[in-house]
C-alpha positions as CSV (number, residue, x, y, z in Angstrom):
1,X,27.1,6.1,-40.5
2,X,23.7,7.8,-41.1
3,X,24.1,8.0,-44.9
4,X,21.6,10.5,-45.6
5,X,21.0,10.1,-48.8
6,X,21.6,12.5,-52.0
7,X,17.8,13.6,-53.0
8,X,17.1,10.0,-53.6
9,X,19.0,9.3,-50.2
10,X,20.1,12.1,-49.6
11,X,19.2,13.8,-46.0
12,X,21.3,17.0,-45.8
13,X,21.5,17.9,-42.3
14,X,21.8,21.5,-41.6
15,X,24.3,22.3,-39.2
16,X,23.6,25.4,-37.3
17,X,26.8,27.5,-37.7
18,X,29.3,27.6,-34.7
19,X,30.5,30.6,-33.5
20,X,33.9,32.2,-32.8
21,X,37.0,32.9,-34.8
22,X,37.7,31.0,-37.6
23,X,39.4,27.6,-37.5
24,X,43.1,27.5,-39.7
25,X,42.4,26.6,-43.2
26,X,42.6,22.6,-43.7
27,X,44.8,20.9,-46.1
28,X,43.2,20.9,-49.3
29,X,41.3,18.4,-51.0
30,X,42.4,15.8,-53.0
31,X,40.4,15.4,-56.0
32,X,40.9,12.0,-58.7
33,X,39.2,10.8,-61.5
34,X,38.8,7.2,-62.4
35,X,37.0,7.2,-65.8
36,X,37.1,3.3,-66.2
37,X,34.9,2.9,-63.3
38,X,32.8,6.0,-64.2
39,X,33.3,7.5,-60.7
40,X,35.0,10.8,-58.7
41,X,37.1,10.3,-55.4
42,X,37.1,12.9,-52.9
43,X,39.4,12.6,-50.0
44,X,39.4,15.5,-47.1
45,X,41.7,15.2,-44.0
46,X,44.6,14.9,-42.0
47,X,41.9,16.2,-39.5
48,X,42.6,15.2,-35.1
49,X,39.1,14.3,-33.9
50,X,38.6,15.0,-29.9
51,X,36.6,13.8,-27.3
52,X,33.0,15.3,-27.2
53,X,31.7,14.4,-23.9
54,X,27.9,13.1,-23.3
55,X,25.2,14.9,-22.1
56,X,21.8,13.4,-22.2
57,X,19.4,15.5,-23.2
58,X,21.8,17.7,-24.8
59,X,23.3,17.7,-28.2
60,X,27.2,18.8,-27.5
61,X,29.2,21.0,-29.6
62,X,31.1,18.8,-32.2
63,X,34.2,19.2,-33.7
64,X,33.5,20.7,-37.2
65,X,35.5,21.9,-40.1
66,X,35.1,24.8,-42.7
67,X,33.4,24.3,-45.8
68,X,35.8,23.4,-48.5
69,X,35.2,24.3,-51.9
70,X,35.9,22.7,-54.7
71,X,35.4,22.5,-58.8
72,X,33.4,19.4,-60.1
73,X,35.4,17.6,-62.8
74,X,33.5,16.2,-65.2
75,X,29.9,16.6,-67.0
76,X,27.2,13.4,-66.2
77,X,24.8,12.1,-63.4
78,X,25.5,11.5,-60.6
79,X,24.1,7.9,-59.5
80,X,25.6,7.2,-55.7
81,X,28.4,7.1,-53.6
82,X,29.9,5.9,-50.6
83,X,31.7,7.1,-47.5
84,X,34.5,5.7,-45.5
85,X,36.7,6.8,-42.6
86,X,39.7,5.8,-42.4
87,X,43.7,6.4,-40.0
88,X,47.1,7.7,-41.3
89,X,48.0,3.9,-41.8
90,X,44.6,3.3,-44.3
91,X,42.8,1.5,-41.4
92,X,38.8,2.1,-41.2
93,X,37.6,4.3,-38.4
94,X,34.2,3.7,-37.1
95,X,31.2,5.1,-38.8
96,X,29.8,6.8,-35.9
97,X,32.9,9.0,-35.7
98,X,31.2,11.1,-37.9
99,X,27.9,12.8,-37.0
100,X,27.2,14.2,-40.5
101,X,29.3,15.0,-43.5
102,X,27.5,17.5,-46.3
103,X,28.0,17.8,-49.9
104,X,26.8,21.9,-51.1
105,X,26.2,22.6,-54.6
106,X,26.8,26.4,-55.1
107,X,25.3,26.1,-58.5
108,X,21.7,25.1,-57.8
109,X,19.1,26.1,-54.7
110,X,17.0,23.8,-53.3
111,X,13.4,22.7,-54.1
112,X,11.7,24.2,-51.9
113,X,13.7,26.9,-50.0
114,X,15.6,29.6,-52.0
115,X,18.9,28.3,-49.5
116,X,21.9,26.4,-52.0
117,X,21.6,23.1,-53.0
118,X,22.5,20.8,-50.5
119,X,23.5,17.3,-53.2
120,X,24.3,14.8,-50.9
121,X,25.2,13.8,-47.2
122,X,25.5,11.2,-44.9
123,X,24.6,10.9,-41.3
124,X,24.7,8.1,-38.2
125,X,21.5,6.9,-38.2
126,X,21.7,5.4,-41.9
127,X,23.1,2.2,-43.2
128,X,26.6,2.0,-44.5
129,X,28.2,0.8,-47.6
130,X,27.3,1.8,-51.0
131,X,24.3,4.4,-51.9
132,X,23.0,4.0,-55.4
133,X,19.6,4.9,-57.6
134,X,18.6,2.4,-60.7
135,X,20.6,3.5,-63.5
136,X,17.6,5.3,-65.8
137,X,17.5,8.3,-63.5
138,X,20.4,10.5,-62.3
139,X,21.0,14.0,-60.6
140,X,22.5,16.1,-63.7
141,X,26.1,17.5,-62.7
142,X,28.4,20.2,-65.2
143,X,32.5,19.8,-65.1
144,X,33.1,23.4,-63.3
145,X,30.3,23.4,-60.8
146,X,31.9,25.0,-57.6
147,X,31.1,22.4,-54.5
148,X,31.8,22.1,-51.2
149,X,31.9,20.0,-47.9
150,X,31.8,20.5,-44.0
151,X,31.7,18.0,-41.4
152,X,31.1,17.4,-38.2
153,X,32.6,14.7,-35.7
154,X,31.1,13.3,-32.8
155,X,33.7,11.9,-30.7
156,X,32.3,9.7,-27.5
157,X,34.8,7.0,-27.6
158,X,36.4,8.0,-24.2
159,X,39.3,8.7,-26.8
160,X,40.6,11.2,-29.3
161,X,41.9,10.3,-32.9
162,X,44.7,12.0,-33.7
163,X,44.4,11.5,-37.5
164,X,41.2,11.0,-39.4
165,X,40.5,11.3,-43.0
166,X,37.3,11.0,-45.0
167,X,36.5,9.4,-48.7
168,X,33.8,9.7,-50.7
169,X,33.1,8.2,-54.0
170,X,30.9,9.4,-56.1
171,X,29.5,6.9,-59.0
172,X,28.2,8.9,-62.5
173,X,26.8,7.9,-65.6
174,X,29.0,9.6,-68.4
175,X,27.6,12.6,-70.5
176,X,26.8,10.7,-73.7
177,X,24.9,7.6,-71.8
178,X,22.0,6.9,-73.9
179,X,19.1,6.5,-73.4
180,X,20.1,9.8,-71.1
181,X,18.9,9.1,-67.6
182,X,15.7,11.3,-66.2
183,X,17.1,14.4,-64.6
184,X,16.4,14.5,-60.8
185,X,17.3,16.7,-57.9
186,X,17.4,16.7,-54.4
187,X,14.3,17.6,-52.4
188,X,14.5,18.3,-48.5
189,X,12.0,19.0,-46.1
190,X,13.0,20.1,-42.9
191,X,10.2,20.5,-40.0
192,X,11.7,23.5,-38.4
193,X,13.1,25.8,-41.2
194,X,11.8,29.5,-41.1
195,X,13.9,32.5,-41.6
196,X,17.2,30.7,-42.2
197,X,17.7,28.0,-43.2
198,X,20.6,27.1,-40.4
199,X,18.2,27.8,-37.8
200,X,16.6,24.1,-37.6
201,X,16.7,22.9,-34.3
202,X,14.0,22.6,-32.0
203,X,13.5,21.0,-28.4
204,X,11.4,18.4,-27.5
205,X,9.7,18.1,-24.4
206,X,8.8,14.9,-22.3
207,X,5.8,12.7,-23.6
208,X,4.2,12.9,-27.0
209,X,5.4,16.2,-29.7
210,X,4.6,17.1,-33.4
211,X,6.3,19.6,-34.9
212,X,5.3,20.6,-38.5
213,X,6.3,23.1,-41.8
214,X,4.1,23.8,-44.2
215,X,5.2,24.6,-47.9
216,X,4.1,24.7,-51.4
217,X,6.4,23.2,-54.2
218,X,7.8,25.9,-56.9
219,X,7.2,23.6,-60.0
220,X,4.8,20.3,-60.1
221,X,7.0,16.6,-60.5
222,X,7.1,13.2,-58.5
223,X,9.0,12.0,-55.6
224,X,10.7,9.3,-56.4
225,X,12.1,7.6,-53.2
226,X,12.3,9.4,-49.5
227,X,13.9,8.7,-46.4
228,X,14.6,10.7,-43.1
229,X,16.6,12.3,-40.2
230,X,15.4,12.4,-36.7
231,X,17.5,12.6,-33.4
232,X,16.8,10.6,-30.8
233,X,13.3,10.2,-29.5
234,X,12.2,10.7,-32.7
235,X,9.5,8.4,-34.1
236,X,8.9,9.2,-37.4
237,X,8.9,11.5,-39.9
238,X,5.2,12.5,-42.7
239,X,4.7,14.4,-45.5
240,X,1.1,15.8,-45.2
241,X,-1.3,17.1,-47.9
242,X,-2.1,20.1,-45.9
243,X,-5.2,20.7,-47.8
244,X,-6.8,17.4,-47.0
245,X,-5.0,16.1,-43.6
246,X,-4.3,13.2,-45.3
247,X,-0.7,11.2,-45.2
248,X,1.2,11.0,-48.3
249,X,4.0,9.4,-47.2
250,X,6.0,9.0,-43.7
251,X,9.2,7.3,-42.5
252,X,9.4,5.7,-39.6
253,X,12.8,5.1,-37.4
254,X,14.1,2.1,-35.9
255,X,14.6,2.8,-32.5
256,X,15.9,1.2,-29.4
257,X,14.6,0.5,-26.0
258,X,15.7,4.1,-24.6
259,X,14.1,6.0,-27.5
260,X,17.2,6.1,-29.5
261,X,17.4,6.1,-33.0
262,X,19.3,3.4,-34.6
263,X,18.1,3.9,-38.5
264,X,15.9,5.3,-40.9
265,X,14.5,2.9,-44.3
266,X,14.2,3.9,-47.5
267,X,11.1,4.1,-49.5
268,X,10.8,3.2,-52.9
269,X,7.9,5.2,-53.7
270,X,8.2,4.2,-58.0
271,X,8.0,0.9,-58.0
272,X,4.7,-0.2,-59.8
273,X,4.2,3.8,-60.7
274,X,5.4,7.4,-61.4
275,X,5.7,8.1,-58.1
276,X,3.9,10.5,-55.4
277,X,2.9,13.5,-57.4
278,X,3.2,16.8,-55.9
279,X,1.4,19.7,-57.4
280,X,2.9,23.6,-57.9
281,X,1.4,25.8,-55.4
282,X,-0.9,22.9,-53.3
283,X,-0.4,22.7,-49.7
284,X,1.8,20.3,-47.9
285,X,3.1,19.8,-45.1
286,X,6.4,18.0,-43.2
287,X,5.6,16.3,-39.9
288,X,8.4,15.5,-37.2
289,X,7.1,13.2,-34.0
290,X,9.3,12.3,-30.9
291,X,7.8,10.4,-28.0
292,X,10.4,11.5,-25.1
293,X,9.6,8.9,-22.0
294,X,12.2,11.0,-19.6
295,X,11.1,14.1,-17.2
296,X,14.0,16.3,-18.9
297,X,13.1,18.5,-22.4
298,X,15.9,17.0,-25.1
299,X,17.5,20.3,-26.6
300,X,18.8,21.0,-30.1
301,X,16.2,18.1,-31.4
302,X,15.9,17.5,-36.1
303,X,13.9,15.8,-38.1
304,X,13.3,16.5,-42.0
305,X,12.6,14.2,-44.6
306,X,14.5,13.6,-48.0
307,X,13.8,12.3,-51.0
308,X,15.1,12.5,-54.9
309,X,12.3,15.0,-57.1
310,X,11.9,14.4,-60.7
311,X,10.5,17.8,-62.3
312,X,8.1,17.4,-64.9
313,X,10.2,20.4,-66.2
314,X,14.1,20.5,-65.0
315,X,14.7,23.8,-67.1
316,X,11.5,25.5,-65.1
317,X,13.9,25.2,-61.2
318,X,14.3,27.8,-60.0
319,X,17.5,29.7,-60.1
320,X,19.8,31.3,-57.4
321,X,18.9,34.1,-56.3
322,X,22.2,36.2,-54.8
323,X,20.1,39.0,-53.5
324,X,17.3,36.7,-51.8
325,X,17.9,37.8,-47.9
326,X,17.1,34.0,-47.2
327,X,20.0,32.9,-50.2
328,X,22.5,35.5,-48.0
329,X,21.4,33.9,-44.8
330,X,22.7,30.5,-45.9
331,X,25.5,31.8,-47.9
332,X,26.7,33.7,-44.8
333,X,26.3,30.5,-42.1
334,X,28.1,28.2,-44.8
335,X,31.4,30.5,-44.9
336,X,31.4,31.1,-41.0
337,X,30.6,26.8,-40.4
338,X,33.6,25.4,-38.4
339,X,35.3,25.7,-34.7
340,X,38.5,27.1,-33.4
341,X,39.2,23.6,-31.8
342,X,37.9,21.5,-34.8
343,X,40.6,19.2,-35.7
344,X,42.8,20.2,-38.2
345,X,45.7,18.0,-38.3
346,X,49.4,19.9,-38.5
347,X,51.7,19.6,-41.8
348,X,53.6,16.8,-40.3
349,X,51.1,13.7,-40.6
350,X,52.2,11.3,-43.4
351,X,49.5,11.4,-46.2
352,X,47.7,7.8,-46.6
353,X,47.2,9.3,-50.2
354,X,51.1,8.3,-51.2
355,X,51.1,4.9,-53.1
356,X,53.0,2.7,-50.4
357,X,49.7,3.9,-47.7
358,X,47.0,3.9,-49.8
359,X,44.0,2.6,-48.1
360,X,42.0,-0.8,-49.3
């Protein structure tokens, strides 16, 4: 399961909005607390998951659900988390099932673009298993802040799942943790963003392609670990100072044989320092670059890297904006995400919720 990482790890994936009438509303979500093991459980579903057929070259419309809101539940940091997948009977689904889940904060925009915070995600090309940051750092979270997740599932197992369900868990550092942990926040870079901030894919034609974005950051701090998203023929993924041409920082995937990409590493970038410094207002730039050894042009290509910022002043990000056009933009694709076909599940499926099917 790509875990894309939350700022530290975290490489929200924009999903460009599908179109069409609305999918039926999904069951809710159930929320729980478990304040001995400092953490928040999350669990979406009954959701059927069809069959998406292959189509090299092509990325195929995926089974996606609506973005679900939901109120945070308690003040803290949030350290890591963990996805699973699991069946009606608790059994684990395969991580692949799931192309990319997102986690939207509609309390905070993100670092660079005036869209909404985008706190966490995961994705296929990432390790599984648990996500974490050391414990003196944390991504500052309020009991109330409205969230929200969509999915998206990518089916190619020849059959469809008739009940899936997803959990996160989310580990946080109480409120009154002293020494308090440094306040950090997301910070994604996307290759391709301009006018919206759903409108991130690109195609890729045979042989060697760079594709860039350049940006300045609203408030000077350090990047504190990165990682990456690419599809496949993607190679790696730089951050640029624009000003000088010189690399600051770049990912690089593992990949197989065909050009496919298997993983992306994380980069600890803090280790025997602060940090890479970025500087309010300098010139950078985000680099995406694919090698494609077939005759065909790939269509509906990402790449974006992803990393956790530590402000030199957290009280100086900036706010949301609800009259930015580029704020409405998002806002607008977020509410319409999902598909008429997208795998809600009916009333009828048992819950694997109820105390005799919980799952390990």
């Amino acid at each position: 399961m790509r875990v894309i990482l939350f700022g530290f790890l975290l490489i929200p994936v924009l999903a460009a909005a599908q179109q069409g009438a609305r999918p039926a509303l999904p069951p809710p979500l159930h929320e729980q607390v478990d304040s001995s093991h400092h953490s928040v459980l999350i669990t979406g579903g009954p959701y059927r998951v069809p069959v998406n057929p292959a189509m090299p070259g092509m990325m195929m419309d995926m089974a996606a659900t609506p973005v679900q809101k939901f109120a945070f539940p308690v003040d803290g940091w949030l350290q890591g988390f963990r996805v699973d997948l699991f069946d009606d009977h608790g059994h684990a689904l395969p991580h692949r099932l799931l192309h990319h889940l997102i986690v939207v904060n509609f309390s905070r925009r993100m670092f660079i673009y005036p869209a909404l915070e985008r706190l966490l995600g995961v994705a296929e090309e990432s390790d599984t298993g648990d996500v974490r940051i050391p414990g003196t750092i944390g991504v500052p979270m309020r009991a109330g802040q409205e969230l929200g997740v969509y999915a998206a599932w990518h089916n190619d197992s020849g059959q469809e799942i008739p009940v899936a369900y997803w959990r996160m868990v989310l580990y946080m550092a109480p409120a009154k943790r002293r020494p308090r942990p440094i306040d950090v926040l997301p910070a994604y870079m996307d290759v391709n963003i301009q006018k919206n901030p759903e409108e991130n894919r690109f195609n890729v034609p045979p042989g060697h392609f760079e594709i860039g974005y350049e940006f300045t950051p609203p408030l000077s701090g350090h990047l504190l670990v990165v990682t990456g998203h690419l599809h496949d023929y993607g190679t790696l993924v730089r951050l640029v100072d624009a000003a000088s041409g010189k690399t600051l920082v770049e990912v690089k995937a593992k990949r197989d044989s065909l050009g496919q990409v298997l993983s992306m590493p994380r980069k600890l970038l803090a280790i025997r320092g602060e940090g890479l410094h970025l500087k309010a207002g300098h010139r950078y730039r985000v680099v995406g670059v694919f090698d494609n050894p077939t005759r065909d042009t790939s269509f509906g290509a990402m790449a974006n890297m992803v990393g956790l910022f530590a402000p030199d002043h957290y009280r100086e990000w900036p706010a949301v904006d609800p009259i930015d056009l580029y704020y409405a933009r998002d806002l607008l694709d977020l509410l319409a995400n999902g598909k008429t076909d997208s795998v809600i599940v009916g009333g009828g499926v048992p819950s694997p919720l109820a105390p005799s099917r919980r799952p390990p």
